[in-house]
C-alpha positions in Angstrom: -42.9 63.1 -57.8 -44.4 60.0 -58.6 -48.2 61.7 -58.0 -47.3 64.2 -60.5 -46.5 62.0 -63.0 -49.4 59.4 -62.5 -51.5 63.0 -62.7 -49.6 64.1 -66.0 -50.4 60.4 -67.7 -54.0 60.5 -66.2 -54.8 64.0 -68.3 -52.7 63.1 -71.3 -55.4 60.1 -71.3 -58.3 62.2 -70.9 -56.9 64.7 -73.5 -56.1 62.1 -76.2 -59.5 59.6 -75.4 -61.4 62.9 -76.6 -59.7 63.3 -79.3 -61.5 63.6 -82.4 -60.7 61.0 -84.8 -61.1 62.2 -88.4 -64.2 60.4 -89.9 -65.9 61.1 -93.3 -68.8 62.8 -93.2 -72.2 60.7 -93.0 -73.7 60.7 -96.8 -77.3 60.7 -97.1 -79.1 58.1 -99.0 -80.0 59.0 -102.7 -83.1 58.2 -104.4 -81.9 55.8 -106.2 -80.4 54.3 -103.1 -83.7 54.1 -101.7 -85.6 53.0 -104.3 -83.4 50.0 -104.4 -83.8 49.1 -100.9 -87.7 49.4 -101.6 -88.0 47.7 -104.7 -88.5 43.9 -102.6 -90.9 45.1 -100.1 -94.6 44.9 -102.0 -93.2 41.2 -102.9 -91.7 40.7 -99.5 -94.3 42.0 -96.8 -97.4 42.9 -99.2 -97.7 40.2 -101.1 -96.5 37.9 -98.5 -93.6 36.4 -100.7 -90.4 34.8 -99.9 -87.3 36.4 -100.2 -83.5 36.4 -99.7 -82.2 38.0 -96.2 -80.3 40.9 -98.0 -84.0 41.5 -99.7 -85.6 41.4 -96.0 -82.7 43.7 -95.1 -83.4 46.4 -97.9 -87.2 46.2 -97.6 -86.1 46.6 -93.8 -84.5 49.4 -94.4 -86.7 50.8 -96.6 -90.3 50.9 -94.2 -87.5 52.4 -91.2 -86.4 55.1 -93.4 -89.6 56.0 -94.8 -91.6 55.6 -91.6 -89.0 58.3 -90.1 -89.2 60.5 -93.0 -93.0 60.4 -93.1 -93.5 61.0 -89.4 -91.1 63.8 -88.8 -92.6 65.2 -92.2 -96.3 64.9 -91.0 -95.0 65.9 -87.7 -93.9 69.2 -89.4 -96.8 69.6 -91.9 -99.1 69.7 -88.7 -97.5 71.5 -86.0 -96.8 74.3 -88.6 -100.2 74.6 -90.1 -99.3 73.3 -93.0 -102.3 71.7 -94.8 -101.6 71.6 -98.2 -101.2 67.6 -98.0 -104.4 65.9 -98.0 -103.8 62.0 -96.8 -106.3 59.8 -98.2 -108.2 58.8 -94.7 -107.1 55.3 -93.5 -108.2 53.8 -90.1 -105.2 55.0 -88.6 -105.9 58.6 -89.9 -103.7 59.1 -92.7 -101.3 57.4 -95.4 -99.9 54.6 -94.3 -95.9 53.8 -94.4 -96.7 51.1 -96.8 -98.5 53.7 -99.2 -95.7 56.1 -98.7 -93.5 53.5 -99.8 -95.3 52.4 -103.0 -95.8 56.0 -103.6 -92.7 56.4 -103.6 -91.2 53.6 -106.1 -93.9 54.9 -108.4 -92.3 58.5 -108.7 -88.9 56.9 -108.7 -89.8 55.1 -112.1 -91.1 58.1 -113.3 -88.3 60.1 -112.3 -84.9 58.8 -113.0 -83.3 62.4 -113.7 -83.4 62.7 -110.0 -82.1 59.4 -108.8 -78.8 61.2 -107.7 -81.0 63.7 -105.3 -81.1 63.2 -101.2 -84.0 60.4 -100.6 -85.1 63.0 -98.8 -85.8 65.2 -101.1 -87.5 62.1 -103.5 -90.1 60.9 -100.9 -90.8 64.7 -100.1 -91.5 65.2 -103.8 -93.2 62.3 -104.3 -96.1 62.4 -101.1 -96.4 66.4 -102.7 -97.8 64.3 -106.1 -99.3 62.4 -104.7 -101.3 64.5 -101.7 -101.1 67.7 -102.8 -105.0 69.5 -101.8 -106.2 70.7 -104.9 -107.5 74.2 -103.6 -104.4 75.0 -101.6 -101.2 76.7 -102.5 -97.5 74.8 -101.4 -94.3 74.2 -102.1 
C-alpha cells in the first residue's frame, strides 16, 4: 500500500511540475521602443562618450537586437536569392551593425507615424531605404 501511494504522489508531481503556468504572451519591441534604446549609442560607443549604466544598457540592447535582426535578415536575403539589397562594401563585406543602427534612428525621425509598428518591421523598412539596388524590383 505504501508503494502505491509513494507512486500516486510521484505522478501527481510530475503531472503538476509540467503544468503550464499561464504567462502573457512575449510582446515584441516597437519602433519606438527601439529607437530609444538606440538613441545613446553613436554618443556612447561611436563617439567614445561617457554615459549612465541604463544608457550602456539601451545602446546594449540596441547593437544585440539589431545585429540579430540584421544577420538573420542578410541570412535570408542571401540564401534566397534575394539581391535587391545592395550593402555599401565595408572590409567585412557589407553594412556594418553600427550603420544599421544609425540607419535606423534616421528613418525613425523621419517616420514617427510608425513608431507603434514591430522594430521589426522598422529596421526592415529602414535597410530597404537605405540599400534598395536601383535596377532591381523588391518588396
Amino acid at each position: 500500500m505504501r508503494r502505491w501511494w509513494l507512486a500516486c504522489g510521484f505522478a501527481l508531481a510530475i503531472v503538476w511540475s509540467n503544468t503550464a503556468v499561464a504567462q502573457p504572451a512575449p510582446t515584441l519591441p516597437t519602433v519606438l521602443e527601439l529607437r530609444d534604446w538606440c538613441q545613446p549609442f553613436d554618443r556612447l560607443y561611436l563617439q567614445g562618450g561617457a554615459g549612465t549604466v541604463d544608457e550602456r544598457l539601451a545602446a546594449t540592447r540596441c547593437m544585440s537586437y539589431v545585429a540579430g535582426v540584421h544577420e538573420a535578415s542578410v541570412f535570408q536575403f542571401h540564401t534566397q536569392q534575394q539581391r535587391w539589397l545592395c550593402y555599401p562594401t565595408t572590409a567585412s563585406g557589407g553594412a556594418t551593425h553600427a550603420q544599421v543602427v544609425m540607419t535606423f534612428l534616421a528613418w525613425a525621425d523621419r517616420h514617427p507615424e510608425q513608431w507603434h509598428e514591430p522594430a521589426i518591421l522598422g529596421l526592415r523598412r529602414s535597410t530597404i531605404e537605405a540599400w534598395r539596388c536601383s535596377d532591381t524590383a523588391g518588396p
